[in-house]
VOPAGU-2260 file (C-alpha; in pm, 1 decimal, decimal comma):
REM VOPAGU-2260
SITE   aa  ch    i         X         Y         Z
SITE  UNK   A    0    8761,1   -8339,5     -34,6
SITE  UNK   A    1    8630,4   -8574,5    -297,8
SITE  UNK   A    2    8204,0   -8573,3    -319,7
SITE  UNK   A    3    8014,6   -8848,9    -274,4
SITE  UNK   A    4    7866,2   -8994,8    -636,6
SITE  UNK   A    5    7617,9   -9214,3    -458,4
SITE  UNK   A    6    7485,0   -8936,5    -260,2
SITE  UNK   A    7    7251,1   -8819,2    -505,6
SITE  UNK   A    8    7126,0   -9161,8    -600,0
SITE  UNK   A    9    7048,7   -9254,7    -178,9
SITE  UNK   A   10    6867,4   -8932,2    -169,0
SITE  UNK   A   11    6631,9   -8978,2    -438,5
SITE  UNK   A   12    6582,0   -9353,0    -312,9
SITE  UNK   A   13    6438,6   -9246,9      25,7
SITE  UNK   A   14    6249,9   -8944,8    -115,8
SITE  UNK   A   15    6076,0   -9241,4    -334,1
SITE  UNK   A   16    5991,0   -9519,7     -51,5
SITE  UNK   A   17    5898,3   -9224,7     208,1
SITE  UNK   A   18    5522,5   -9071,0     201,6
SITE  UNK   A   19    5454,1   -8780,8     -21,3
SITE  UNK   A   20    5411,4   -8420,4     224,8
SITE  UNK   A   21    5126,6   -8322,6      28,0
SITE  UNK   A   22    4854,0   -8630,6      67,4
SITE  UNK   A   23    4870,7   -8536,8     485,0
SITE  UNK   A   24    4782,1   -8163,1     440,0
SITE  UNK   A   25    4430,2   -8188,3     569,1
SITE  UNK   A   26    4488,5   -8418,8     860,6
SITE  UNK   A   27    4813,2   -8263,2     957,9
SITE  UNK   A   28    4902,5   -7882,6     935,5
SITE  UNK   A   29    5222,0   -7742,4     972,4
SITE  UNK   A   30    5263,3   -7541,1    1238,4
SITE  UNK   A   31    5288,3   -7142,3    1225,6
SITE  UNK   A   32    5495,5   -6850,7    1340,8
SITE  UNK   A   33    5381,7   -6606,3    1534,2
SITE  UNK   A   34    5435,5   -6410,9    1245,1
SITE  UNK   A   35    5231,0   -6529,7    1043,2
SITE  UNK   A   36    4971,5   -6334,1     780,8
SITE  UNK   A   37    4703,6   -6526,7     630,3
SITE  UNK   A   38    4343,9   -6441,5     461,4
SITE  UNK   A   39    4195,0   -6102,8     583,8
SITE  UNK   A   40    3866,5   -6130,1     836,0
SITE  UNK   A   41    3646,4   -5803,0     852,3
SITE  UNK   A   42    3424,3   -5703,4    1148,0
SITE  UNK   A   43    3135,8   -5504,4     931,7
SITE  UNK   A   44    3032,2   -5382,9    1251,0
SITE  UNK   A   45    3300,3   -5182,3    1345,7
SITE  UNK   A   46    3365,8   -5040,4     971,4
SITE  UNK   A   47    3363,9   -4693,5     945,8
SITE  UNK   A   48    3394,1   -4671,0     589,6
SITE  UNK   A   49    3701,3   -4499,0     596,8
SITE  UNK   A   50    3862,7   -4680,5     244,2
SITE  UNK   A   51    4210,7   -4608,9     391,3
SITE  UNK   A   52    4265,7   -4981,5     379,4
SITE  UNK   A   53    4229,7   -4974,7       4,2
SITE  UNK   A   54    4377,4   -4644,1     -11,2
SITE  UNK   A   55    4728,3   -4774,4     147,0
SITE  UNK   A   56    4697,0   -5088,7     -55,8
SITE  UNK   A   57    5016,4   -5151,3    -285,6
SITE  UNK   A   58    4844,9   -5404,3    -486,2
SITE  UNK   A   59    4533,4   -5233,2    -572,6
SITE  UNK   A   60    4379,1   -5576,9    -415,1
SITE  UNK   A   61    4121,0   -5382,1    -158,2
SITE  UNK   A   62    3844,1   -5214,4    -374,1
SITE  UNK   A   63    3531,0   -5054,8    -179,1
SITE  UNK   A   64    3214,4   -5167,7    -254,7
SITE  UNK   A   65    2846,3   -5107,3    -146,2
SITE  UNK   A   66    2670,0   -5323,8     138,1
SITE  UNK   A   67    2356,0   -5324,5     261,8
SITE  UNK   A   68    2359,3   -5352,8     720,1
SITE  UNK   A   69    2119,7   -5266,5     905,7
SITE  UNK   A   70    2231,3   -4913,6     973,8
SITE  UNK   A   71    2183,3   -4811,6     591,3
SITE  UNK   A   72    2445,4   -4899,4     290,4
SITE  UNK   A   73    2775,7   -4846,3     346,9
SITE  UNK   A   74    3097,0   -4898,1     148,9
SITE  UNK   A   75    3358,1   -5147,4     286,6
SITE  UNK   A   76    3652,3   -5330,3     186,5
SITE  UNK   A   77    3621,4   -5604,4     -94,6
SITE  UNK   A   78    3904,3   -5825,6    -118,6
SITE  UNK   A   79    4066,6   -6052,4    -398,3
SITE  UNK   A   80    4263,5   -6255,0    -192,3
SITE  UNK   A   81    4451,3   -6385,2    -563,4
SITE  UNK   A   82    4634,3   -6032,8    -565,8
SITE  UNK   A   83    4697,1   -5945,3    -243,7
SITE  UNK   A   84    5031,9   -5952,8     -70,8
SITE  UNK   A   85    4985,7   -6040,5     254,6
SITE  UNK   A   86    5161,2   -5697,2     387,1
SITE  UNK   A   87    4962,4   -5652,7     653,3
SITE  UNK   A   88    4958,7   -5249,5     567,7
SITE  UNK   A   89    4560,1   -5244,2     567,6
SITE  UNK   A   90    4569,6   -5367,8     880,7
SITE  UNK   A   91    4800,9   -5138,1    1033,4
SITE  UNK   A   92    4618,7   -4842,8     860,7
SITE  UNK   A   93    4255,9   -4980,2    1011,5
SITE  UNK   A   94    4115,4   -4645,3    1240,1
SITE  UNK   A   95    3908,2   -4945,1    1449,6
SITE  UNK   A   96    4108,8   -5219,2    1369,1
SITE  UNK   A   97    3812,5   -5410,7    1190,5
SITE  UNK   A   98    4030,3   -5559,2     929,4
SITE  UNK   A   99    4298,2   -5816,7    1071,5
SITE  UNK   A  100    4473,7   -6088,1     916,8
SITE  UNK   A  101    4417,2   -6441,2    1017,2
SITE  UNK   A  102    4619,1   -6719,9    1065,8
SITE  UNK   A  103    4409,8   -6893,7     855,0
SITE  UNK   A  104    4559,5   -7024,7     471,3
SITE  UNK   A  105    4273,7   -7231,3     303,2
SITE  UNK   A  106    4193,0   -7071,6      29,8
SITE  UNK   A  107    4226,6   -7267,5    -203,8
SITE  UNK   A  108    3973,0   -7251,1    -504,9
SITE  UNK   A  109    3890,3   -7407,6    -837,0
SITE  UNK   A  110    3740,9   -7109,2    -990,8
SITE  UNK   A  111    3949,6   -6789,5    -975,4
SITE  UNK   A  112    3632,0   -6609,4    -917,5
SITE  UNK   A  113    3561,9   -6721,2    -620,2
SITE  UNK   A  114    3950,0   -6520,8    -494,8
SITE  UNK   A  115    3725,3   -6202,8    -457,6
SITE  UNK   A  116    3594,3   -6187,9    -115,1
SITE  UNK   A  117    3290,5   -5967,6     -80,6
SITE  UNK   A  118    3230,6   -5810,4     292,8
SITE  UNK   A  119    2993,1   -6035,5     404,5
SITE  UNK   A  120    3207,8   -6361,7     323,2
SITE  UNK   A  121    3537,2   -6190,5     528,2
SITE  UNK   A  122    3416,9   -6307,2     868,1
């Protein structure tokens, strides 16, 4: 069977007259599996300090830093959401399940900096 030469040419006509996906991504969001792994969200309360989230990490993306709460410092999870792979293996690892991924994927940033998530910003 003999392929269509105008084929090509009709589908780059309608891809020009139809509305670009991009310039709707704040008013309309695609919809998610259930699935689904998105920015990490940390519950400082429940923390033990453990570091086996950024013990199991494969990315080296989890590093444990100090934090001033109310209890005293502690060291919990800092995370540069640039590296990390979305695994969901710190989550599974979490003793009190204080670190679980969201469904939540804005993140994007104009300085690269701003990737590393200190404790305090991950709720």
């Amino acid at each position: 069977m003999a392929a269509n030469p105008a084929k090509p040419i009709i589908e780059v006509l309608k891809q020009i007259v139809s509305k670009p996906y991009t310039m709707e991504y704040p008013e309309n969001r695609e919809s998610l599996t259930d699935n689904y792994r998105g920015v990490e969200k940390l519950d400082m309360k429940t923390c033990i300090s453990c570091s086996a989230c950024a013990r199991i990490c494969p990315n080296s993306t989890i590093t444990m830093v100090d934090v001033d709460t109310d209890k005293g410092a502690k060291v919990m999870p800092e995370i540069n959401i640039e590296r990390c792979l979305f695994c969901g293996l710190c989550e599974e690892v979490c003793p009190p399940k204080c670190l679980v991924l969201t469904k939540s994927y804005d993140f994007e940033r104009y300085d690269r900096r701003e990737f590393v998530k200190r404790p305090e910003e991950l709720d």
